[in-house]
Every structure is written in C-alpha cells, then in structure tokens.
C-alpha positions in Angstrom: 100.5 85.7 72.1 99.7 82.3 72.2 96.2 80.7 72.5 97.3 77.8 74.2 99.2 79.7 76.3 98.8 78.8 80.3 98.7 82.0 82.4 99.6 80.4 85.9 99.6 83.8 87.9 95.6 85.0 86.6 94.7 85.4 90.2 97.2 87.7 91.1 97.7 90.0 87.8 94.4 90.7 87.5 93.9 92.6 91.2 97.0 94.5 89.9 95.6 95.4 86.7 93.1 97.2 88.9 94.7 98.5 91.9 98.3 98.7 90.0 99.9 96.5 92.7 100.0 93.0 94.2 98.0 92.4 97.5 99.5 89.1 98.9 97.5 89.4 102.1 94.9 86.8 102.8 96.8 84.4 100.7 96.9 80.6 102.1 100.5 79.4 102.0 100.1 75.6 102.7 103.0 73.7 101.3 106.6 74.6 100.4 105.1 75.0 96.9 102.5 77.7 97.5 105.6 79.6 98.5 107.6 79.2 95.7 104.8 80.2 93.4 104.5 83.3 95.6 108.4 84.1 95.3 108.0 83.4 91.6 106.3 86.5 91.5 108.6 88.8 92.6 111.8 87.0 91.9 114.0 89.1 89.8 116.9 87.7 87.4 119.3 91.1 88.1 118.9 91.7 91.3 119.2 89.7 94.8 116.0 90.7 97.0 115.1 89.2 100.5 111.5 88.9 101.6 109.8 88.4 105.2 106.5 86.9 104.5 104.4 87.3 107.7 101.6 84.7 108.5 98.9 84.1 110.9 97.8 80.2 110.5 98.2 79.6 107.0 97.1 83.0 106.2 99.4 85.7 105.0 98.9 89.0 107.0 101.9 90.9 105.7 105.3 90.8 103.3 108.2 93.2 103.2 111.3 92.8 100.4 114.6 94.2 101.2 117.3 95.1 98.0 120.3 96.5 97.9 120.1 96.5 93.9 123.1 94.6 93.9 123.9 91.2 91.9 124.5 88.9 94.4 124.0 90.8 98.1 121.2 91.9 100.1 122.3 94.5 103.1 119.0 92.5 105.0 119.8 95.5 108.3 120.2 99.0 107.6 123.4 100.7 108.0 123.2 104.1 110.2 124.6 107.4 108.7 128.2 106.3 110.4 128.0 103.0 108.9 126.9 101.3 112.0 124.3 98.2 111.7 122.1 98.2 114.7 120.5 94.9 114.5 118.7 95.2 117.9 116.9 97.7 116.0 116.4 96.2 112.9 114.3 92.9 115.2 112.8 95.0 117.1 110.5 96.5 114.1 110.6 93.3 113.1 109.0 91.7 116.0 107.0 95.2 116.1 105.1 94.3 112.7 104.5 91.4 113.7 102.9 92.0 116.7 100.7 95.1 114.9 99.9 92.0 111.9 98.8 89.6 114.6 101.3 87.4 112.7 102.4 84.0 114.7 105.4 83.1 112.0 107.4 84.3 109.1 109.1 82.8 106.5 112.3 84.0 104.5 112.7 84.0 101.0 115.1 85.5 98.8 116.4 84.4 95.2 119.8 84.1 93.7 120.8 85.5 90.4 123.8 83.0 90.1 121.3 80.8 88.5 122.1 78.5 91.7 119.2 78.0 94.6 122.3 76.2 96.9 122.6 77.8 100.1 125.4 79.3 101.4 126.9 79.5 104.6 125.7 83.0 104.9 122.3 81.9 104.1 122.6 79.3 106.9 124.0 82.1 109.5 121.4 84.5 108.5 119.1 82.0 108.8 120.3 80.8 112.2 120.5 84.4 113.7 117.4 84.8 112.6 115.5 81.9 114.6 117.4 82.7 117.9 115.9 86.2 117.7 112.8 86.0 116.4 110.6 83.6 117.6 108.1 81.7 115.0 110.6 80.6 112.0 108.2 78.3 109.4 111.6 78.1 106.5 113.6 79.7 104.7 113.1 79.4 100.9 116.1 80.2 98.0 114.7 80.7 94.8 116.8 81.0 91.2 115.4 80.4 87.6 114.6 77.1 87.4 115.0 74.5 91.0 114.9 76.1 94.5 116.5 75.5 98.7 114.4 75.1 101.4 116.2 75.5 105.3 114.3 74.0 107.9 115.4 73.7 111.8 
C-alpha cells in the first residue's frame, strides 16, 4: 500500500478491528455530508440496500439496513408467508424502535447500483409514504459510486 495513502474512514475501522463490527451510535450527523460519508461505509456496488438511520438531536441512537440481495430492488416491508405486505405492521416496529431509541427523527438512505444517484418516482413515493406515517422525516439520501440525491419536504 501506499504511504501517501489518505485513510478517510480511521475512526470507524479501527472500533471494528476490535469489536469486528461498526458501532454508528453516538455519531454526530450535522450536514448532508456527514451522511453521505456514513452511507459510504456501507454502500455496496452489487446490491441495493435501504437504511433507517435513527437520531436524537444530531446524535445517532440507532441504524437498521434492509436488502433483498437484489440488483436494483429493496422489498423495504416484509412479505407474510401468503405473500401479503402488512405495512401497518412494518411502521408500527418502526415507530416502536424509535420510541425504545428515544429517537426524535430518522433519515433514509439507500444506494443505487445503476451507477445513477437520480431519484425515481418510487423513491419519491416511498419517500412520501413514509413522512405521512412516520412523524420526524430529516431526508432522504440516494447514494451511487461517485455523486449522490438528497429529498427534502
């Protein structure tokens, strides 16, 4: 490796060096850009993965990442044994984590493989839906390799 090489993510690999995984908690998330260095992290060039990042303040008090280890799709609520999505349920352990984090907002974030951060009008209703049912929305942030989307109501 390199000399001159510029590690920009030291704080976070060391802790999983030790512990053999990434505590995001307790992390200050104060602009758009202290996201996107978080979602940099986890953002994964094969596979689409959407992320609920829980706050308190500025604080982060909790993260979750949903995958359907496809391409291009993430199935963000479960499908029942019949097939059935039962999105009451999904927001209500939503808003149940929330309430156990003492988290006051959340923000979305989930990356696209098509090497294209644009939103799409899925993005926009998933966005949307969320907002109406879950009440402290701070964005919505679309990752890909190189630029990124930010939604904002």
């Amino acid at each position: 490796m390199n000399k001159n090489c510029r590690v920009i993510y030291k704080r976070l690999t060391e802790p999983m060096r030790k512990k053999g995984y990434i505590n995001l908690n307790h992390r200050l998330v104060n602009t758009k850009d202290d996201l996107v260095e978080i979602a940099e992290i986890f953002r994964s060039t094969e596979y689409e993965t959407f992320r609920l990042i829980y706050m308190k303040g500025n604080k982060i008090v909790g993260h979750e990442s949903i995958s359907s280890r496809t391409p291009n799709y993430v199935r963000i609520f479960q499908r029942d044994n019949q097939g059935r999505v039962n999105t009451e349920r999904c927001i209500y352990k939503i808003l149940n984590r929330m309430n156990r984090l003492g988290a006051d907002g959340y923000y979305m974030a989930h990356n696209h493989v098509s090497g294209e951060a644009k939103s799409s009008s899925e993005d926009l209703k998933t966005t949307a839906y969320f907002i109406k049912h879950i009440q402290g929305f701070l964005g919505h942030l679309i990752i890909n390799n190189e630029t990124y989307a930010w939604i904002s109501y």
